[in-house]
KOLKE-131345 format. One line per 4 residues: number of its first residue (from 1); for each residue x, y, z of C-alpha. Coordinates in steps of 0.001 Angstrom, whole numbers, always signed. Each point is the difference from the previous one (the first is absolute). Example, Ala and Ser with C-alpha at 12.3 -4.5 7.8 and 13.67 -1.06 7.14 Angstrom:
% residues 2
1	+12300:-4500:+7800; +1370:+3440:-660 .
END
This chain:
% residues 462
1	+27560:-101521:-29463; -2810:+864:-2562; +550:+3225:-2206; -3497:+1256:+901 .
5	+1109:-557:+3959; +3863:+1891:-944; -2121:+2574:-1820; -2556:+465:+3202 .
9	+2595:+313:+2322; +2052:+2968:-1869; -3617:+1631:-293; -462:-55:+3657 .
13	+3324:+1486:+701; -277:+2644:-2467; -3473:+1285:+1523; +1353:-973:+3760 .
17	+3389:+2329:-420; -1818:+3550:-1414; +404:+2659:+2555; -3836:+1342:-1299 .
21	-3246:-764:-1155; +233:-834:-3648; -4029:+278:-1063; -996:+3676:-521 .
25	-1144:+1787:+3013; -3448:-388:-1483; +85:-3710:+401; -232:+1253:+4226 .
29	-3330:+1138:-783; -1331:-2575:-2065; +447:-2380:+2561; -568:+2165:+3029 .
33	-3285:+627:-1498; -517:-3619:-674; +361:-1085:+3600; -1953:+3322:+1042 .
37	-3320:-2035:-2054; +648:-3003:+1715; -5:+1319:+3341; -2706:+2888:-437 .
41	-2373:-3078:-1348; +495:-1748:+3493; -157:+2588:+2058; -3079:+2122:-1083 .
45	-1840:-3242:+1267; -427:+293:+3331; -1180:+3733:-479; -2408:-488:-2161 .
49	-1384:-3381:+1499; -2565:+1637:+2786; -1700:+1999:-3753; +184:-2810:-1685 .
53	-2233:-1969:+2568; -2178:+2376:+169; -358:+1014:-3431; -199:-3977:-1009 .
57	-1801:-1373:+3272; +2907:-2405:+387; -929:-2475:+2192; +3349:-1932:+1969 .
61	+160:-2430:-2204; +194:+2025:-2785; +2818:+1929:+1683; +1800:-2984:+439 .
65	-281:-1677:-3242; +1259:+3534:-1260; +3108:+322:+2140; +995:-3658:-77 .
69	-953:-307:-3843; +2325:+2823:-530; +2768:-1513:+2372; -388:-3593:-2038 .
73	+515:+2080:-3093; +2757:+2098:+882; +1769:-3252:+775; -638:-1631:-3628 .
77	+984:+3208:-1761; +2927:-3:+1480; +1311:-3237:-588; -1644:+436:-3750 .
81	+1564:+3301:-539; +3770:-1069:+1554; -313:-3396:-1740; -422:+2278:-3095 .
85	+2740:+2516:+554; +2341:-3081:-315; -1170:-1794:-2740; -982:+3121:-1852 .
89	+2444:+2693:+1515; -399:+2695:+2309; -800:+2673:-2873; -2981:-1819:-977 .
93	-1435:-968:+3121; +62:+3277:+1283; -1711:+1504:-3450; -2875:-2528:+940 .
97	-436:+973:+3571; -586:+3198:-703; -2433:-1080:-2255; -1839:-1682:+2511 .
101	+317:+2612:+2746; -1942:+2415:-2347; -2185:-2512:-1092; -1079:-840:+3585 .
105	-320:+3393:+1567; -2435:+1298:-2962; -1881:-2999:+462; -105:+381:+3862 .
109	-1026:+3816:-138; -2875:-544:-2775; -1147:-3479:+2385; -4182:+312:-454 .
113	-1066:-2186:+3420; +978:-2464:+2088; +1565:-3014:-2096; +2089:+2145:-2392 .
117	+1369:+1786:+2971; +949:-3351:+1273; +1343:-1616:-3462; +2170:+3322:-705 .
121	+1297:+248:+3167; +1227:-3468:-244; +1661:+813:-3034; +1483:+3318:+780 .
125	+1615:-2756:+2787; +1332:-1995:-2974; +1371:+3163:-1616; +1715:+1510:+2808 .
129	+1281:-3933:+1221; +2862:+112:-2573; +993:+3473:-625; +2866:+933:+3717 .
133	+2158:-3151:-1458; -11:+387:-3319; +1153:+3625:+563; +2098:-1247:+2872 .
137	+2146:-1725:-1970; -83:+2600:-2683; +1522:+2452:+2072; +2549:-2474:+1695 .
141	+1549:-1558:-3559; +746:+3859:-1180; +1739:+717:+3306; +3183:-565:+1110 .
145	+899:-2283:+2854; +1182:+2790:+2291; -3157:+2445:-580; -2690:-2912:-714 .
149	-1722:+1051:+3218; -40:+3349:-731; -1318:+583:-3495; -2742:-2292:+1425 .
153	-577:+2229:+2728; -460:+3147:-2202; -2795:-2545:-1698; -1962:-1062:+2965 .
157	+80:+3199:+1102; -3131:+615:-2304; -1390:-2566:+2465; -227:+2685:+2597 .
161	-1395:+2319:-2366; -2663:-2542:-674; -780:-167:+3197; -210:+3707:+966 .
165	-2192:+280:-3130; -2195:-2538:+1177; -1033:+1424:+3497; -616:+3265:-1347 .
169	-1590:-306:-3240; -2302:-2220:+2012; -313:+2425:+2711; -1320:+2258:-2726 .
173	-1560:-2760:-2583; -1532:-2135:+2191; -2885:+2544:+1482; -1064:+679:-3500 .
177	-3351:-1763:-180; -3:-2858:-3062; +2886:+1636:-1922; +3187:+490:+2404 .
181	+811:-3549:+224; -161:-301:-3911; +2601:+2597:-181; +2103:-1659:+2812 .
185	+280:-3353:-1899; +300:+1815:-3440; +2939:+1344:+919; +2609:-3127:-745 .
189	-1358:+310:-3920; +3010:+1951:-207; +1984:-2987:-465; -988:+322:-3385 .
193	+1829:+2986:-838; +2728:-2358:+1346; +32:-2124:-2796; +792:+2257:-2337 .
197	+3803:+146:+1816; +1193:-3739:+115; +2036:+63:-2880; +3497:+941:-1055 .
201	+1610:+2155:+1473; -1619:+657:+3268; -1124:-3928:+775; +1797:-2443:-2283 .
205	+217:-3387:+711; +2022:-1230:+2709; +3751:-1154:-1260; +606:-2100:+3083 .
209	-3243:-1923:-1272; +671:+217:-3680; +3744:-1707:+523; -1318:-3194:+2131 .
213	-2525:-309:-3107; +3183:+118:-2420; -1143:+3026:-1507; +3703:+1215:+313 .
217	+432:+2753:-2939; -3544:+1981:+1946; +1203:-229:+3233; +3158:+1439:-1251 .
221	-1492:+3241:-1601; -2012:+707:+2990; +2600:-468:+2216; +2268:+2066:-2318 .
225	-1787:+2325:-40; -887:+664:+3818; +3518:+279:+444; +672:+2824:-2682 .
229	-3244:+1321:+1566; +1896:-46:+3879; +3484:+1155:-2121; -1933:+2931:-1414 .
233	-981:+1316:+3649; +4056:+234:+606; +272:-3194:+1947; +2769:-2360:-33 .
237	-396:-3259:-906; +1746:-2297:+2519; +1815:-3382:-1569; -2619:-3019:-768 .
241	+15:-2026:+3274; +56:-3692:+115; -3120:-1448:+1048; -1629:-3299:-48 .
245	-2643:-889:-2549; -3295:-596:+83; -1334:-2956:+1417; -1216:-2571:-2849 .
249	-3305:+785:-1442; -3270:-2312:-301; -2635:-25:-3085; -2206:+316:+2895 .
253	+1261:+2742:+2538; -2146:-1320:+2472; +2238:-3655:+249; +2884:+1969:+1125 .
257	-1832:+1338:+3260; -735:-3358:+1356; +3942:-784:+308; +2579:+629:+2754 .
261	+938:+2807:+277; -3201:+1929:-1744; -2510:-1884:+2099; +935:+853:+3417 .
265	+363:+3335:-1009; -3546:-73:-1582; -1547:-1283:+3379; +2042:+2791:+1697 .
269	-1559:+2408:-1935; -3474:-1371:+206; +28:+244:+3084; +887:+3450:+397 .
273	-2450:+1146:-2782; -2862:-2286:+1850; +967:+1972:+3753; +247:+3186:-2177 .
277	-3441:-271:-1785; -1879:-1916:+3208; +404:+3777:+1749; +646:+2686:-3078 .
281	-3292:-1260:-1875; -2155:-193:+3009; +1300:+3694:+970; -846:+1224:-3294 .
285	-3287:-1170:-422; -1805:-483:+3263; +2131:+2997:+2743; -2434:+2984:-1014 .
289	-2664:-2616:+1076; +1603:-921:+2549; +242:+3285:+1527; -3219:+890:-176 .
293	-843:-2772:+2343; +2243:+1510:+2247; -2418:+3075:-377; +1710:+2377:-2454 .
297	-1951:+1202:-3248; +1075:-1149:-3251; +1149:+3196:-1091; +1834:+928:+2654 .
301	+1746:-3456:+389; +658:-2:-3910; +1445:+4022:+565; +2267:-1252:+3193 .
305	+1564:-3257:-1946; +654:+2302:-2758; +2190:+2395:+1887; +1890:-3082:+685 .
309	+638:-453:-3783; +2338:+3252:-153; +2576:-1606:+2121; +69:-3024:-1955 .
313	+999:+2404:-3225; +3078:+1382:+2287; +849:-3268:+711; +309:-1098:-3646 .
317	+1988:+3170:-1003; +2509:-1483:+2790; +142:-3628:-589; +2162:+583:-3952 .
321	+2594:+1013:+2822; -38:-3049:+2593; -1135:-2805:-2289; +3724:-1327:-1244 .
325	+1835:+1214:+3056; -2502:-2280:+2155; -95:-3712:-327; -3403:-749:-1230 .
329	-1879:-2088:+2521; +1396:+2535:+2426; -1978:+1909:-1037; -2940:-1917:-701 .
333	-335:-1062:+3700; +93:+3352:+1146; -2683:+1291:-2157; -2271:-3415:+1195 .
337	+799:+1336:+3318; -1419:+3562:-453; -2667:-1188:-1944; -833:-2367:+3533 .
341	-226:+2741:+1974; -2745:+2033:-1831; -2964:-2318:+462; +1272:-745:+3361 .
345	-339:+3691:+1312; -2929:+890:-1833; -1399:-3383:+2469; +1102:+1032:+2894 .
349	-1096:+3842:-414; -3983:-1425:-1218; +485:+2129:-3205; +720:+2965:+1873 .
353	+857:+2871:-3318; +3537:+673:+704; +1124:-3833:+639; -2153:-618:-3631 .
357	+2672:+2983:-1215; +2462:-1325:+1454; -79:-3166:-1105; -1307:+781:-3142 .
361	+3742:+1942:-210; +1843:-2972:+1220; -1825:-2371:-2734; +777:+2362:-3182 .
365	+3731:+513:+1602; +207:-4111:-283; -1174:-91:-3048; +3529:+846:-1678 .
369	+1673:-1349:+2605; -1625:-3322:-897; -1062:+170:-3867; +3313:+1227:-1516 .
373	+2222:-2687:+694; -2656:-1931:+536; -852:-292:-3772; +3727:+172:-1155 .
377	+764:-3154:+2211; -3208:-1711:-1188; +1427:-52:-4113; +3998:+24:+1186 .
381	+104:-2737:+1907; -1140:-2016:-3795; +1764:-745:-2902; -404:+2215:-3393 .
385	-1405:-2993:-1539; -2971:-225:+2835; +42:+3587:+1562; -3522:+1078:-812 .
389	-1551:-3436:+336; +1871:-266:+3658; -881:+3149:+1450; -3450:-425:-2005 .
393	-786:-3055:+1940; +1040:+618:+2770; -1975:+3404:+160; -2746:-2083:-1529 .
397	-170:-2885:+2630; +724:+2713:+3095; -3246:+1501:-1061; -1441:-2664:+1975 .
401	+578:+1799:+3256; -2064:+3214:-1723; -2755:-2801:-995; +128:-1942:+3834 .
405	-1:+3099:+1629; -3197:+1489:-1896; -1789:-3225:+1277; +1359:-87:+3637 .
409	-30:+4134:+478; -4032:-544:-972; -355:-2698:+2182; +1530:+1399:+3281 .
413	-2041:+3451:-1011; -2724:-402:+3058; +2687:-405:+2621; +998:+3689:-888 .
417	+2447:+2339:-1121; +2417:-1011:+2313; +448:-3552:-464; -276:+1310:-4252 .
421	+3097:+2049:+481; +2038:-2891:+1805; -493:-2244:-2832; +645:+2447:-2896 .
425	+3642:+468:+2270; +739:-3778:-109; +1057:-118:-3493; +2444:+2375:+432 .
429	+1547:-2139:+2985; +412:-2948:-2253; +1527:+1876:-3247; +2610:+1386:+2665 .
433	+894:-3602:+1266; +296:-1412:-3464; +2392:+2549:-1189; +2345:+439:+3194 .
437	+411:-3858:+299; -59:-1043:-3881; +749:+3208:-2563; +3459:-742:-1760 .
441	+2269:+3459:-434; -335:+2022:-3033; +765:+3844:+346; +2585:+879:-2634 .
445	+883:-3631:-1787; -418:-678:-3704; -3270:-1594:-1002; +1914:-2973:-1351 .
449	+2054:-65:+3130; -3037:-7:+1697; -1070:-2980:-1641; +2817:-2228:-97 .
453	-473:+11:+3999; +3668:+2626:+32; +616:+1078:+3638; +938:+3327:+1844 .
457	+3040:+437:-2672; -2078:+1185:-2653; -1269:+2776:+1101; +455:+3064:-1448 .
461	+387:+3027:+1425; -2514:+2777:-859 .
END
């Protein structure tokens, strides 16, 4: 066996054994904050959209070119960004995300008339595209095997926040003639501040990544030293285990993915990200819309679906607790399932205010339910070598269902709200399908374990 494979498999075990998180606690903000950007970007969208027609008399088309512009380009960046955190590292890749996330949002808030609106929010799409996997597998190649889904809980938490942040800054931005938008889409230039905090000590560069690249003696440090940094907290570190090693790298990450076992699990998660994003975009952007067809104002629909944002904060604070005790696509399905049942009752209630809470409550408490291990079994299921360029692309090409569904949801718009809100729910039905009948097991194995296609006896207990 190869000295650079011997050498990535020790890593693995070293990081896979510690009883703790070995990045300073800062490092939990850095990213939380970097995934709160990403989200807050995408989500401020739909409340802001009715202003933004009116302030730019957008015509339909316009609209469309926007939203599916932004779709295409969330797609690219992401397979641009993960193809970069693998040839370049995670460190780096993140450092320029960030820069693009600022870059965008200042560019979308200052946006003079109609065609730089549309150009920057294409590009903000491009920015935000490659940012949750990069920071995915971040967070996942610090953590050890038996808390992986946890530590990225306490990350995508700050998804929540983004969220809650969303509906009410807009409830209070948005009805500030010409300037409250601005404000609304200003807001993700703090990724720059960001920037400042991807270095040694709180980010350094991944040592799972740094040992498949043969970069042995770095990987070694860091590693070292996250385990004097878990030793200093009074933990015990156990004995190294014996794990597998990495599966054999390509010059070109992207090679690997188109191989047994990689590529069914790619089309796997394609699928599930194309189900997810066919309903979670469509929700995001056009529901406020939608419910004023169903003849609510757009305050008061924006006020109610923010309500339903608070519950989707309590259920993040929960899932650090259930995510490695649960196997994953466990709970995937049954967050698809509540998710179903939201647009479904606000149909068969005609919009009625407390079905539009209600299901506005049962959407934000799927939202963990779904996204947590949603995103840690999108970069697990991947080898080191081609983690950020697997969950990348596949996030990338399941982007497709965001991009269909802003076509078909403005299509089937004069047959009414009802027949809307039964169309945004069948992406949901299809994620759940994919992931009941095809997901492999994950909850609690080693990454490399993982990989090598290991079994049940793996696992490790949390």
């Amino acid at each position: 066996m190869p000295a650079d494979l011997r050498g990535s498999a020790v890593i693995n075990a070293r990081i896979d054994r510690l009883p703790g998180w070995g990045l300073p606690k800062a490092a939990f903000a850095i990213l939380g904050i970097a995934y709160f950007v990403d989200i807050y970007d995408v989500s401020i969208v739909g409340y802001s959209l009715p202003v933004l027609k009116e302030h730019f008399h957008l015509t339909a088309t316009q609209v469309t070119v926007m939203l599916t512009g932004n779709l295409v380009a969330t797609a690219l960046g992401a397979i641009l960004f993960g193809f970069l955190g693998d040839i370049l590292g995670r460190q780096r890749s993140f450092f320029l995300g960030l820069g693009a996330l600022t870059v965008t949002a200042l560019l979308t808030a200052i946006a003079w008339d109609t065609p730089s609106l549309l150009v920057f929010r294409v590009l903000s799409g491009f920015a935000t595209g490659g940012g949750i996997a990069v920071v995915t597998a971040l967070v996942q190649e610090f953590s050890p095997a038996a808390r992986r889904g946890k530590y990225l809980a306490y990350n995508v938490f700050w998804s929540g926040v983004a969220a809650v942040a969303a509906a009410f800054l807009s409830t209070a931005l948005v009805p500030v003639e010409n300037v409250g938008w601005r404000i609304l889409f200003g807001v993700g230039a703090v990724a720059l501040v960001l920037m400042f905090f991807t270095r040694e000590p709180i980010i350094p560069e991944s040592p799972r990544w740094l040992a498949t690249r043969g970069r042995l003696d770095e990987a070694d440090r860091i590693t070292t030293a996250l385990e004097r940094r878990v030793a200093a907290a009074g933990h015990a570190l156990p004995a190294v285990p014996d794990v597998p090693p990495d599966a054999e790298g390509e010059k070109f990450p992207l090679r690997l993915l188109f191989r047994p076992p990689y590529l069914q699990r790619l089309l796997v998660v394609i699928g599930f990200w194309f189900g997810v994003q066919w309903s979670v975009r469509a929700t995001i952007t056009f529901q406020p819309t939608i419910l004023t067809e169903f003849g609510l104002s757009l305050s008061s629909g924006t006020m109610l679906l923010a309500i339903g944002t608070l519950a989707g904060v309590a259920t993040y604070c929960v899932m650090p607790f259930v995510i490695d005790r649960v196997e994953r696509k466990k709970l995937i399905v049954l967050g698809l399932a509540l998710a179903t049942l939201s647009p479904l009752l606000v149909t068969v209630t005609s919009g009625h205010p407390a079905a539009v809470v209600l299901g506005s409550v049962l959407t934000q408490v799927a939202g963990p339910i779904l996204f947590v291990p949603g995103f840690s079994y999108a970069a697990e299921v991947f080898p080191t070598h081609a983690r950020a360029s697997g969950g990348s692309l596949a996030g990338g090409l399941g982007q497709t269902g965001g991009v269909l569904q802003s076509v078909v949801l403005v299509a089937v718009a004069a047959a009414g709200p009802h027949v809307s809100m039964l169309v945004l729910a069948a992406g949901y039905v299809f994620a759940a399908l994919i992931i009941f009948y095809l997901a492999i097991p994950t909850t609690g194995r080693s990454l490399t374990a993982i990989s090598a296609g290991r079994g049940s006896a793996e696992r490790v207990r949390a």
